[in-house]
CHARMM internal coordinates of N, CA and C (Angstrom, degrees):
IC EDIT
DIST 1 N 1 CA 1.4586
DIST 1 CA 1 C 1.5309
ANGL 1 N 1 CA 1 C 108.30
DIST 1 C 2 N 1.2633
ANGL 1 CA 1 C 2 N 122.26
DIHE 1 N 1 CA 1 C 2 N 124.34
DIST 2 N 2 CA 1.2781
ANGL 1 C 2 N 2 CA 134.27
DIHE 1 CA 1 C 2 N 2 CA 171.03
DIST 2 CA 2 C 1.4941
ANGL 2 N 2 CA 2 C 139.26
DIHE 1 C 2 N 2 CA 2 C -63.92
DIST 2 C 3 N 2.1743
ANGL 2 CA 2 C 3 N 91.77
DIHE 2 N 2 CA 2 C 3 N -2.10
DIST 3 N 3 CA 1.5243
ANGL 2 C 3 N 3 CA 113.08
DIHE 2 CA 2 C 3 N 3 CA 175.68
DIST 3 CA 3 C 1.5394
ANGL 3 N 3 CA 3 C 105.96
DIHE 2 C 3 N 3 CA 3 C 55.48
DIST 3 C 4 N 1.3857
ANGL 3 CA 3 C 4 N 124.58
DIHE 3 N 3 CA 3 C 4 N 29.37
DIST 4 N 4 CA 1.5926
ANGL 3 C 4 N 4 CA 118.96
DIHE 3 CA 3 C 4 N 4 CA -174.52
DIST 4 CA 4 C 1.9210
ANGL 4 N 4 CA 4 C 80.02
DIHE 3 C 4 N 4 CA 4 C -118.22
DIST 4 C 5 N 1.6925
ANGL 4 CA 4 C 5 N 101.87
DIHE 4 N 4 CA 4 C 5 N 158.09
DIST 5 N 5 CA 1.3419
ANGL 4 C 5 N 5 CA 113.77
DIHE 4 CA 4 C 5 N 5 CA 148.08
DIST 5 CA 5 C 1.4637
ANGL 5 N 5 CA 5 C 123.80
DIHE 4 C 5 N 5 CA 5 C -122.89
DIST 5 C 6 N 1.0768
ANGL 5 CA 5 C 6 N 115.31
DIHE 5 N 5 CA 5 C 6 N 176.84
DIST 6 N 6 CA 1.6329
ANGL 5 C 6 N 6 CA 116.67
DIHE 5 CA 5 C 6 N 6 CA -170.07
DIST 6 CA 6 C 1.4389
ANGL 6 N 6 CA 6 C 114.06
DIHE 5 C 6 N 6 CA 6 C -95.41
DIST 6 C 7 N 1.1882
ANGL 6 CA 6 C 7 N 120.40
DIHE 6 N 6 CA 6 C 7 N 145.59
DIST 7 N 7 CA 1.4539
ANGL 6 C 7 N 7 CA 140.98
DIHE 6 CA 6 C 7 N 7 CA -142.92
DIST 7 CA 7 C 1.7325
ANGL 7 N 7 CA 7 C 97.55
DIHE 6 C 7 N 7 CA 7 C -67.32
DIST 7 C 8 N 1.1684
ANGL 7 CA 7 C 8 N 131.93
DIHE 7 N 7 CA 7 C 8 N -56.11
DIST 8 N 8 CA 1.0789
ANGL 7 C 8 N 8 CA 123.89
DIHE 7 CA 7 C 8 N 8 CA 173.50
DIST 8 CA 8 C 1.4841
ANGL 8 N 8 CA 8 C 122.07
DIHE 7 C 8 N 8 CA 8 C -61.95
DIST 8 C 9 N 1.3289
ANGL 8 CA 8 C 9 N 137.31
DIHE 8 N 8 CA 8 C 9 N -19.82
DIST 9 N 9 CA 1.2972
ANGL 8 C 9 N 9 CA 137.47
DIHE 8 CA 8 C 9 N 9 CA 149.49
DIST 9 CA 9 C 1.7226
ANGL 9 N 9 CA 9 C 141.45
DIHE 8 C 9 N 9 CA 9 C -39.12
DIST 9 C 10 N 1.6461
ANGL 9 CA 9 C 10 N 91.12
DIHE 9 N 9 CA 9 C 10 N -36.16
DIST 10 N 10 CA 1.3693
ANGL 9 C 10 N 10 CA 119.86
DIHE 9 CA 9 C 10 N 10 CA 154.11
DIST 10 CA 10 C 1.5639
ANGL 10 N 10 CA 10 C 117.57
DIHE 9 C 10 N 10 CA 10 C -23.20
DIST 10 C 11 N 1.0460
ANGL 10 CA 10 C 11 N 120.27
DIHE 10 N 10 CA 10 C 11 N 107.45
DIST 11 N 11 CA 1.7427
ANGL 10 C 11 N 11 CA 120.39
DIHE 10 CA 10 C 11 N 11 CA 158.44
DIST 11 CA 11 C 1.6506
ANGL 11 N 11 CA 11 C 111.12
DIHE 10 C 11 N 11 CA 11 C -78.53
DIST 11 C 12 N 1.1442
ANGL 11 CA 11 C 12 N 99.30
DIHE 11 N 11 CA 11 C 12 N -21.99
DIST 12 N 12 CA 1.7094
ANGL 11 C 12 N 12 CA 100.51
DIHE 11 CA 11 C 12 N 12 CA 175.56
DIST 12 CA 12 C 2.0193
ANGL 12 N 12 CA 12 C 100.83
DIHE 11 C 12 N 12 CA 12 C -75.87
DIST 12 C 13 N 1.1647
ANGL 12 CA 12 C 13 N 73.89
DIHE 12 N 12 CA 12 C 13 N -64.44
DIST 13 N 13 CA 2.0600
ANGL 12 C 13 N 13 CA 70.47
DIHE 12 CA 12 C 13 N 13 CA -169.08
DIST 13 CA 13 C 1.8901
ANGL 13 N 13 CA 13 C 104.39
DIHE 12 C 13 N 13 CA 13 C -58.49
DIST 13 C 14 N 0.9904
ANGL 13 CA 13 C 14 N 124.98
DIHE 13 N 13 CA 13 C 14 N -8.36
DIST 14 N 14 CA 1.4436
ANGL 13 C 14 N 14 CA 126.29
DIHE 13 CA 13 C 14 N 14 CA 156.31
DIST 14 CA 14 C 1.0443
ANGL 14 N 14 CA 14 C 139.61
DIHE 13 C 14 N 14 CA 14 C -82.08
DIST 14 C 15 N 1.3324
ANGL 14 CA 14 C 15 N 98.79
DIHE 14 N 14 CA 14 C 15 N -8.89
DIST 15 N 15 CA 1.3440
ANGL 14 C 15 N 15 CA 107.16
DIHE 14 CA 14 C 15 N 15 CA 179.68
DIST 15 CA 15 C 1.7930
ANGL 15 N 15 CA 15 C 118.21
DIHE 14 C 15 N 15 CA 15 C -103.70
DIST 15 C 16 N 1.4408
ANGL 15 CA 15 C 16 N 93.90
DIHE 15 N 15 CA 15 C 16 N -8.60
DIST 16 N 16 CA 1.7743
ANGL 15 C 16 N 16 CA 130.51
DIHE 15 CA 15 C 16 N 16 CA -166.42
DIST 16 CA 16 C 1.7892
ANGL 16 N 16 CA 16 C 83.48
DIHE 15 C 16 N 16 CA 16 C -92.10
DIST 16 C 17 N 1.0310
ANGL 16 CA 16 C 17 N 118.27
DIHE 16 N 16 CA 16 C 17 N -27.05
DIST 17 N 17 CA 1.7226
ANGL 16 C 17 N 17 CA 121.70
DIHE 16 CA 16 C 17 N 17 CA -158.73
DIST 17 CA 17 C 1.0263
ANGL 17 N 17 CA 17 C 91.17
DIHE 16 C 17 N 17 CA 17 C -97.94
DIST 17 C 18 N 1.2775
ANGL 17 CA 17 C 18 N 145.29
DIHE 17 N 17 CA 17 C 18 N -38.02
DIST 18 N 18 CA 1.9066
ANGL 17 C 18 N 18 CA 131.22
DIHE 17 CA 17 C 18 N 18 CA -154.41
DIST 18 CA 18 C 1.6112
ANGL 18 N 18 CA 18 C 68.61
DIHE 17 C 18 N 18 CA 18 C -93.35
DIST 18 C 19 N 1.2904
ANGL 18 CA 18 C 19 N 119.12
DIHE 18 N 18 CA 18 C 19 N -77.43
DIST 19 N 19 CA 1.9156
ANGL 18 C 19 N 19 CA 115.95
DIHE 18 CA 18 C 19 N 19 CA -172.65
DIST 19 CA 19 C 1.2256
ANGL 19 N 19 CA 19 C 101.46
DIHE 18 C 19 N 19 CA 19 C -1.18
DIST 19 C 20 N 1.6805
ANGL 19 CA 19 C 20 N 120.22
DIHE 19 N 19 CA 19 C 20 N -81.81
DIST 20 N 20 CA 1.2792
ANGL 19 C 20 N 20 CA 129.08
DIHE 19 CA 19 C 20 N 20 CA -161.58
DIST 20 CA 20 C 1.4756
ANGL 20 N 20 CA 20 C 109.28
DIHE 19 C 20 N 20 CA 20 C -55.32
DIST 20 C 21 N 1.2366
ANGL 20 CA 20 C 21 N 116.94
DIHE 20 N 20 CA 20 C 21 N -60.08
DIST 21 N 21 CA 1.0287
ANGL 20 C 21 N 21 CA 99.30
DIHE 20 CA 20 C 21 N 21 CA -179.56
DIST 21 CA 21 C 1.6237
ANGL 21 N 21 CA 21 C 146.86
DIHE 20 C 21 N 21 CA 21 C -57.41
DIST 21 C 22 N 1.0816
ANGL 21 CA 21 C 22 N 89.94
DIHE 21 N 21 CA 21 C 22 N -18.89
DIST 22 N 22 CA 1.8556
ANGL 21 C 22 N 22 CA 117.44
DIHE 21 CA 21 C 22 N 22 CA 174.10
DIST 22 CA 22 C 1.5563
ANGL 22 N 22 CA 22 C 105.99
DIHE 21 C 22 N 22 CA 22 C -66.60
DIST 22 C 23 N 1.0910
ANGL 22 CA 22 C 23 N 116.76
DIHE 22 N 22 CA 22 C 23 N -27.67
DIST 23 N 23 CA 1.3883
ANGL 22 C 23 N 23 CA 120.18
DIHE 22 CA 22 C 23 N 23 CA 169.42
DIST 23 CA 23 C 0.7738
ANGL 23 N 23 CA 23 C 123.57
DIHE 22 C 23 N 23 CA 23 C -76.18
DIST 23 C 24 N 1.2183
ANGL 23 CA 23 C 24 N 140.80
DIHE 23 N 23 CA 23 C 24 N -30.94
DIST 24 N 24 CA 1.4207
ANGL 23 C 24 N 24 CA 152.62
DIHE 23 CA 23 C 24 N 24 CA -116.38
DIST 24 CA 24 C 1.6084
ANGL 24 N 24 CA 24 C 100.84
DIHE 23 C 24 N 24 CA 24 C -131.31
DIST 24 C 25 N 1.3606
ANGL 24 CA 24 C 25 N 111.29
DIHE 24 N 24 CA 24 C 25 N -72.77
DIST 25 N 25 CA 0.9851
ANGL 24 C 25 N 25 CA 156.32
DIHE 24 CA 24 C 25 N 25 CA -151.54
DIST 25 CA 25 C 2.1078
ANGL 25 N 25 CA 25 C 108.65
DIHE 24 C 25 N 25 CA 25 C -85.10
DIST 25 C 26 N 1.1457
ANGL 25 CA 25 C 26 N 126.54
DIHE 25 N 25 CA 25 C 26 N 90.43
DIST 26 N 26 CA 1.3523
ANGL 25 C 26 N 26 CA 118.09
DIHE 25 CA 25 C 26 N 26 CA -157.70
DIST 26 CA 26 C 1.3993
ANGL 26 N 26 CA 26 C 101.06
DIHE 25 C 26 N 26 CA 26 C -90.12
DIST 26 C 27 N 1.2022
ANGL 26 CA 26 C 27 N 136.12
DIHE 26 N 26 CA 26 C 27 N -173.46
DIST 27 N 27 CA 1.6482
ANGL 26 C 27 N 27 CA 150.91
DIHE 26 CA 26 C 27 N 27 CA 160.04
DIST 27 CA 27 C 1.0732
ANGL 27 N 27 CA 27 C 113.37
DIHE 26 C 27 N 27 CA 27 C -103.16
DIST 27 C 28 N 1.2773
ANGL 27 CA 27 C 28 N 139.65
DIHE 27 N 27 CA 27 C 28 N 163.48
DIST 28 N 28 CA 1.0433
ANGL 27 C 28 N 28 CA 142.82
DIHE 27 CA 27 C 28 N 28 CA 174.84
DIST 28 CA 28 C 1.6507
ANGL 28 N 28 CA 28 C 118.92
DIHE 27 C 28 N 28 CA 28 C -131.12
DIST 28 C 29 N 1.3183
ANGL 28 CA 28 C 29 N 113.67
DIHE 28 N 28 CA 28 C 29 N 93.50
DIST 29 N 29 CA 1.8997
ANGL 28 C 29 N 29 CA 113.24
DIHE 28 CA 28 C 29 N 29 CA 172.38
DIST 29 CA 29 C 1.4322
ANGL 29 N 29 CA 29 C 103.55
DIHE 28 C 29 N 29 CA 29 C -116.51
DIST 29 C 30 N 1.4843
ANGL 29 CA 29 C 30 N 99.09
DIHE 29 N 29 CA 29 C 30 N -176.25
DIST 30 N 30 CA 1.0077
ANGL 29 C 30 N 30 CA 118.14
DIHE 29 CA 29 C 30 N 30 CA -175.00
DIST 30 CA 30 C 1.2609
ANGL 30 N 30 CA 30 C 127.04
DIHE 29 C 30 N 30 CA 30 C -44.09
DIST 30 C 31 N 1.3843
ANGL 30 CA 30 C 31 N 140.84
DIHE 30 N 30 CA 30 C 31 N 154.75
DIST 31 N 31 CA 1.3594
ANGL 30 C 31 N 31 CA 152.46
DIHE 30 CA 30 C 31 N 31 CA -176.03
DIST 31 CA 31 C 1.9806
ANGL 31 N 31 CA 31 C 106.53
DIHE 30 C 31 N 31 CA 31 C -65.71
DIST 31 C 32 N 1.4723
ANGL 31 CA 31 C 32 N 117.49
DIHE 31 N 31 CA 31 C 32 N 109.46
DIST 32 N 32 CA 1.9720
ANGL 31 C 32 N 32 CA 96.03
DIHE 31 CA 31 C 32 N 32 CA -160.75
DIST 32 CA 32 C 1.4399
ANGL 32 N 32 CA 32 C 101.06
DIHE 31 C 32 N 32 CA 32 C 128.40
DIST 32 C 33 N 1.5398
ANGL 32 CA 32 C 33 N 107.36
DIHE 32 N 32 CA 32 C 33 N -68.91
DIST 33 N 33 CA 1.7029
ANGL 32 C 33 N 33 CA 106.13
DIHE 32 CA 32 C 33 N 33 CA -153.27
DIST 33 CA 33 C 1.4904
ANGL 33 N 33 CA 33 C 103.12
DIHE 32 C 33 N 33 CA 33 C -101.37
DIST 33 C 34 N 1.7210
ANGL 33 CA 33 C 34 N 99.79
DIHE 33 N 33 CA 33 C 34 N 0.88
DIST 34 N 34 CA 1.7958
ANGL 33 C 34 N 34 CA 100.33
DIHE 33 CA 33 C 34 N 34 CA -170.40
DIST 34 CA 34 C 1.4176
ANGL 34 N 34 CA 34 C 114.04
DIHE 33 C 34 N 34 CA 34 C -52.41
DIST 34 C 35 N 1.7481
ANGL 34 CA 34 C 35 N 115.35
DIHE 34 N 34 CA 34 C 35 N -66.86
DIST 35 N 35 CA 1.2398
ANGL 34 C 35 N 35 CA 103.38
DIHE 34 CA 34 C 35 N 35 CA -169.82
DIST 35 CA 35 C 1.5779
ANGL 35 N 35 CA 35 C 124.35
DIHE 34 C 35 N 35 CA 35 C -38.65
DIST 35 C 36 N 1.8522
ANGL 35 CA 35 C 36 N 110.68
DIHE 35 N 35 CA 35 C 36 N -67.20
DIST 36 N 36 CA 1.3001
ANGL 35 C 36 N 36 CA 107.53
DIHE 35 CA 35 C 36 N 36 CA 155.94
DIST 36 CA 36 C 1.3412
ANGL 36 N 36 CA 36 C 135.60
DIHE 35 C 36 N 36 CA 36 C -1.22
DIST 36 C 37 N 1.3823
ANGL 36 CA 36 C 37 N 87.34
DIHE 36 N 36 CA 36 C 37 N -97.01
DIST 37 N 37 CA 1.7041
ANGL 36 C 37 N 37 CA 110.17
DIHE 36 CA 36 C 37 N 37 CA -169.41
DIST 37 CA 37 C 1.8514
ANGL 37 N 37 CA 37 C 98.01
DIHE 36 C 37 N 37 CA 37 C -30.76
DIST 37 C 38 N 1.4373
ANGL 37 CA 37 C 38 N 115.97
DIHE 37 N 37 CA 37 C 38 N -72.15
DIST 38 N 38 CA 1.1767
ANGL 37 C 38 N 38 CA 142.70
DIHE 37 CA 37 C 38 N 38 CA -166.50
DIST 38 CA 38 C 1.6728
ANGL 38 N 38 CA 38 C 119.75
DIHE 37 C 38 N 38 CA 38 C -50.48
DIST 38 C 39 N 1.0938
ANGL 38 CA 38 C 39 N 98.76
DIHE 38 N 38 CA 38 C 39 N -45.61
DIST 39 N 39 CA 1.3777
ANGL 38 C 39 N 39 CA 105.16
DIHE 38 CA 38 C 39 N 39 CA 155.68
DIST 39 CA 39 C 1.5668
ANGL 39 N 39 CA 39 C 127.05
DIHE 38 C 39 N 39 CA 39 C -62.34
DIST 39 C 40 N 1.5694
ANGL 39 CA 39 C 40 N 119.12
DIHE 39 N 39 CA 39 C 40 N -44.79
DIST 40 N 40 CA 1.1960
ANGL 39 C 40 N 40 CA 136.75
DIHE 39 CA 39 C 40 N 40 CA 171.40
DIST 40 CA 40 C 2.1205
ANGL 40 N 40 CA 40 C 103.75
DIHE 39 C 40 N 40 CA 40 C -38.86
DIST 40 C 41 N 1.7642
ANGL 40 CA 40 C 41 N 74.38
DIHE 40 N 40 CA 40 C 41 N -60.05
DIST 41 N 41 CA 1.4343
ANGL 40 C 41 N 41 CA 80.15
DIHE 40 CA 40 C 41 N 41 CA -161.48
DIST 41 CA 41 C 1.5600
ANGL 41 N 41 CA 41 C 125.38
DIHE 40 C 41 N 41 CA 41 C -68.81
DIST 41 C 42 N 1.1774
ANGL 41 CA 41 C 42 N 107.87
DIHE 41 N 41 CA 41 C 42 N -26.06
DIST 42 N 42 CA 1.4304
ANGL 41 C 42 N 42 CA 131.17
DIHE 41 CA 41 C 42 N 42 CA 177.00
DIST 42 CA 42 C 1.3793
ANGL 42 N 42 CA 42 C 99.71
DIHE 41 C 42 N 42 CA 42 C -57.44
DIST 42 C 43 N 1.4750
ANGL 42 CA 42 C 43 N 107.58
DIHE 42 N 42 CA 42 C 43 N -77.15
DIST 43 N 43 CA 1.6013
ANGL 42 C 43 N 43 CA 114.70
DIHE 42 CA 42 C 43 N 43 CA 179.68
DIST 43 CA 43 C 1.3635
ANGL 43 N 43 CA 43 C 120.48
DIHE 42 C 43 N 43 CA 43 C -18.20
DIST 43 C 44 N 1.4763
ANGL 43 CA 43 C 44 N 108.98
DIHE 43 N 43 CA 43 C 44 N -47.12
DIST 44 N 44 CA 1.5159
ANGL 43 C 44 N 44 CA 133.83
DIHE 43 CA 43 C 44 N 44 CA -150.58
DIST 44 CA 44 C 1.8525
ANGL 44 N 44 CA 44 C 99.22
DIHE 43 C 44 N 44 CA 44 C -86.33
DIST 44 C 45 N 1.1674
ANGL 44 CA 44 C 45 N 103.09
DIHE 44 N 44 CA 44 C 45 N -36.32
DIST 45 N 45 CA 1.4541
ANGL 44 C 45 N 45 CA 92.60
DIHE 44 CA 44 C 45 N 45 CA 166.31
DIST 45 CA 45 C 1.3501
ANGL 45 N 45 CA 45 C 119.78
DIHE 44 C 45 N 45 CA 45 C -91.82
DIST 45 C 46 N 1.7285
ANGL 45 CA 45 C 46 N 120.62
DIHE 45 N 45 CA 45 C 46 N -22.96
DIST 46 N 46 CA 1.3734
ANGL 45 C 46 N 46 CA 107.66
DIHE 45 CA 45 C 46 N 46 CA 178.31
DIST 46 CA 46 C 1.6044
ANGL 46 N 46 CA 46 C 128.60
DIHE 45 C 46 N 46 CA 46 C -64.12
DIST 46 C 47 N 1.8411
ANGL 46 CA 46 C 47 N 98.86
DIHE 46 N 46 CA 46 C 47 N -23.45
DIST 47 N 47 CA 1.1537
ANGL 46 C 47 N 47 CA 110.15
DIHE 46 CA 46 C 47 N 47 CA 166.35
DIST 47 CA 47 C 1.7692
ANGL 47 N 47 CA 47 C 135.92
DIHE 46 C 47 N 47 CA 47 C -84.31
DIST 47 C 48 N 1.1852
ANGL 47 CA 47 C 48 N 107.16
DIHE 47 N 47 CA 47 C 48 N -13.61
DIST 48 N 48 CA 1.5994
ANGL 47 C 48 N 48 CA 129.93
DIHE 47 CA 47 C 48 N 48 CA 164.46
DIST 48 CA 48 C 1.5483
ANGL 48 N 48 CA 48 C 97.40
DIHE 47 C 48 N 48 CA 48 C -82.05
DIST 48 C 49 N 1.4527
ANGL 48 CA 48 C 49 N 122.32
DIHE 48 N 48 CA 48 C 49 N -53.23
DIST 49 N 49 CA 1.7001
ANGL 48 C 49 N 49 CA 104.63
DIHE 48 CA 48 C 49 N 49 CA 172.62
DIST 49 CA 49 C 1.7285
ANGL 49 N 49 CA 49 C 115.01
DIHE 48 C 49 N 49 CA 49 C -45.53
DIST 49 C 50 N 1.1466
ANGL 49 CA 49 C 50 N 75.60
DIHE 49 N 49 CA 49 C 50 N -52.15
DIST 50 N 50 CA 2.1483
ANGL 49 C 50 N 50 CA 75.89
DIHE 49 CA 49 C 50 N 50 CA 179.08
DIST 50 CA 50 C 1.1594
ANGL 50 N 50 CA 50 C 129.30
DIHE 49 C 50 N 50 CA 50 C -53.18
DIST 50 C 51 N 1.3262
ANGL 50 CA 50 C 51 N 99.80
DIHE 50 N 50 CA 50 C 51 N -37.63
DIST 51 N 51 CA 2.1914
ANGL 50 C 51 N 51 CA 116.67
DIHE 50 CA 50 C 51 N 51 CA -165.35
DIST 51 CA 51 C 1.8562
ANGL 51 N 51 CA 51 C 81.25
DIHE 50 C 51 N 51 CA 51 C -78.70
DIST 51 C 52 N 0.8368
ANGL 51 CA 51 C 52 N 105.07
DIHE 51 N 51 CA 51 C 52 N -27.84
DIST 52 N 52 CA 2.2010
ANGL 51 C 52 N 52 CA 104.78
DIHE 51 CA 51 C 52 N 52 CA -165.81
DIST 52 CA 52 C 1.4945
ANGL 52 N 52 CA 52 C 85.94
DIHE 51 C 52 N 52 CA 52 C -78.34
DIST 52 C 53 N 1.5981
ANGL 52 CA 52 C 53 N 133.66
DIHE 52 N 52 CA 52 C 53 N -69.30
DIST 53 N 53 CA 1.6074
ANGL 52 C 53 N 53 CA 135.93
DIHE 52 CA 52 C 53 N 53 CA -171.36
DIST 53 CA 53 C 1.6276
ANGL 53 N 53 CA 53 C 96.45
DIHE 52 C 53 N 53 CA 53 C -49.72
DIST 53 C 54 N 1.2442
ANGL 53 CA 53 C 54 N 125.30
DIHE 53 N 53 CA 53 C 54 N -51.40
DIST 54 N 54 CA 1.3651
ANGL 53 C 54 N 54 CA 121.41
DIHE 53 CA 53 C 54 N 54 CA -161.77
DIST 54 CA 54 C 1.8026
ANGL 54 N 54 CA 54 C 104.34
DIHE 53 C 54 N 54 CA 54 C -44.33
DIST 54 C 55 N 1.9495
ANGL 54 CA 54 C 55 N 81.02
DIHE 54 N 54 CA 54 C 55 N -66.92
DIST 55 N 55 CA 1.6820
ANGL 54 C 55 N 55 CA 98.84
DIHE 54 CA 54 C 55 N 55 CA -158.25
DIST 55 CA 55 C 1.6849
ANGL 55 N 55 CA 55 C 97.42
DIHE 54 C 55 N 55 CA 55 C -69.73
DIST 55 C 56 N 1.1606
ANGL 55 CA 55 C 56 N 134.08
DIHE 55 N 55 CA 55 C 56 N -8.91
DIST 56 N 56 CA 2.1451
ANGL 55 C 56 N 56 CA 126.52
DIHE 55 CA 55 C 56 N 56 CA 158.73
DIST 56 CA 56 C 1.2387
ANGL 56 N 56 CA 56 C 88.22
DIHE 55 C 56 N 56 CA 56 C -51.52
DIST 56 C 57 N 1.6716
ANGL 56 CA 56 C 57 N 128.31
DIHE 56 N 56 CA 56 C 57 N -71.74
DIST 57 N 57 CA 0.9261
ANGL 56 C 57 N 57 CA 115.84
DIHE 56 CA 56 C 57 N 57 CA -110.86
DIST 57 CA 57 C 2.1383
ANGL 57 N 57 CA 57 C 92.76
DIHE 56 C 57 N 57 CA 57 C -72.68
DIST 57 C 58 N 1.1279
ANGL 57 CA 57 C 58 N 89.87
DIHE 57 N 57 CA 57 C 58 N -44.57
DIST 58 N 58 CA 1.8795
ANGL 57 C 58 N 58 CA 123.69
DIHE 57 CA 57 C 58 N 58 CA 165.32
DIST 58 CA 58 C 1.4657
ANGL 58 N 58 CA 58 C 98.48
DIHE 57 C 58 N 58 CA 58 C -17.66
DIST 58 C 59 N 1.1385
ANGL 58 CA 58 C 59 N 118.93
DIHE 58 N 58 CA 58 C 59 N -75.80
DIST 59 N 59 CA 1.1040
ANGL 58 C 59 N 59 CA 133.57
DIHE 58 CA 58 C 59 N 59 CA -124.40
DIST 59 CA 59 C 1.5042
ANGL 59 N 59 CA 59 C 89.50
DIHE 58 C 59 N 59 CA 59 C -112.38
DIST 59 C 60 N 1.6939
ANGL 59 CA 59 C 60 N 133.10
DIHE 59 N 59 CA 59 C 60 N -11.54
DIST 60 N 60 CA 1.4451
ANGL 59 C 60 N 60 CA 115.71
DIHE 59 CA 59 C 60 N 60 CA 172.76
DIST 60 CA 60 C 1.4965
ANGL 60 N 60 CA 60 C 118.40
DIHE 59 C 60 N 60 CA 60 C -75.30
DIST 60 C 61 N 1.7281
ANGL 60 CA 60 C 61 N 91.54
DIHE 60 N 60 CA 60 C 61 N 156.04
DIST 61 N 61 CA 1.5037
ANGL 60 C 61 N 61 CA 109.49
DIHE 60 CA 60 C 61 N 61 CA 164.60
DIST 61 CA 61 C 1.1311
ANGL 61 N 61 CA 61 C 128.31
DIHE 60 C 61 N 61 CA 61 C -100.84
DIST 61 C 62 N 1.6170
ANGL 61 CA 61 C 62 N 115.14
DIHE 61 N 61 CA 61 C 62 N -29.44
DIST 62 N 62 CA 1.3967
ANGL 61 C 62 N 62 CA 138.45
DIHE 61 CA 61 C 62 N 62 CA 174.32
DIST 62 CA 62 C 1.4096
ANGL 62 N 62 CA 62 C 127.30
DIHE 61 C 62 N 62 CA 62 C -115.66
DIST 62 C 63 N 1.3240
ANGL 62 CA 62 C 63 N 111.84
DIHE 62 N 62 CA 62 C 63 N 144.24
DIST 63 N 63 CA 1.5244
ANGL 62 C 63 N 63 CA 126.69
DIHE 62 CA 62 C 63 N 63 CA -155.96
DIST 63 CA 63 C 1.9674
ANGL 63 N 63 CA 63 C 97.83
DIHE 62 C 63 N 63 CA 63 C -75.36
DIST 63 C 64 N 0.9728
ANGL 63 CA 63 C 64 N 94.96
DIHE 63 N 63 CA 63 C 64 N 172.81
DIST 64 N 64 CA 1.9090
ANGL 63 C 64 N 64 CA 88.73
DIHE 63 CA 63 C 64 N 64 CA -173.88
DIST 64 CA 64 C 1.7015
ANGL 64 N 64 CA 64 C 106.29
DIHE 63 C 64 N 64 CA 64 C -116.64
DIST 64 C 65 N 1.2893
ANGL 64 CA 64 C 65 N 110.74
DIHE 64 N 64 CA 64 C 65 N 120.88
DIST 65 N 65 CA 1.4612
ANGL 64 C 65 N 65 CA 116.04
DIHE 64 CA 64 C 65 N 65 CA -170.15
DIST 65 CA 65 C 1.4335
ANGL 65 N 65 CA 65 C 106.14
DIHE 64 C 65 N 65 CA 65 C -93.24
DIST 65 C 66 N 1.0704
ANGL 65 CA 65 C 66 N 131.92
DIHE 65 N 65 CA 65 C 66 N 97.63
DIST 66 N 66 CA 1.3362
ANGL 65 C 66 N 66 CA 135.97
DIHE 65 CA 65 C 66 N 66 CA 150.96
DIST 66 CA 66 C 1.7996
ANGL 66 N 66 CA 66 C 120.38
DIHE 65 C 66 N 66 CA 66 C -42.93
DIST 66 C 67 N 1.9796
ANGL 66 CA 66 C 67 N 104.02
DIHE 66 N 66 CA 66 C 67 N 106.03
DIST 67 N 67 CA 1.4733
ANGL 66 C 67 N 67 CA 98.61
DIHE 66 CA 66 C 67 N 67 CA -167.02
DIST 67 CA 67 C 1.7350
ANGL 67 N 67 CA 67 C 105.63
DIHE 66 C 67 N 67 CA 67 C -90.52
END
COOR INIT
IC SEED 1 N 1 CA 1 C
IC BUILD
């Protein structure tokens, strides 16, 4: 065993993925509460993407094999 795991297993690169996507990626409410709401919500995952990339990166044992 080469002690590597596979790239999608990653809590780091998953956690880099909700990030990205939270950026990227807008919500859609009502006409009024958009800015708000949208910002709220965005935030809320860019920062749960991070605390998730942080604590992979934290918390690995194994190096990440790109297949």
């Amino acid at each position: 065993m080469d002690n590597a795991k596979g790239f999608l297993t990653s809590k780091t690169i998953w956690g880099l993925v909700i990030t990205a996507a939270a950026s990227v990626f807008g919500y859609n409410v009502p006409v009024g509460l958009e800015t708000e709401v949208t910002t709220i919500v965005t935030h809320g995952f860019e920062v749960f993407g991070l605390i998730l990339a942080a604590y992979g990166r934290i918390k690995a044992e194994k190096k990440i094999k790109i297949v």
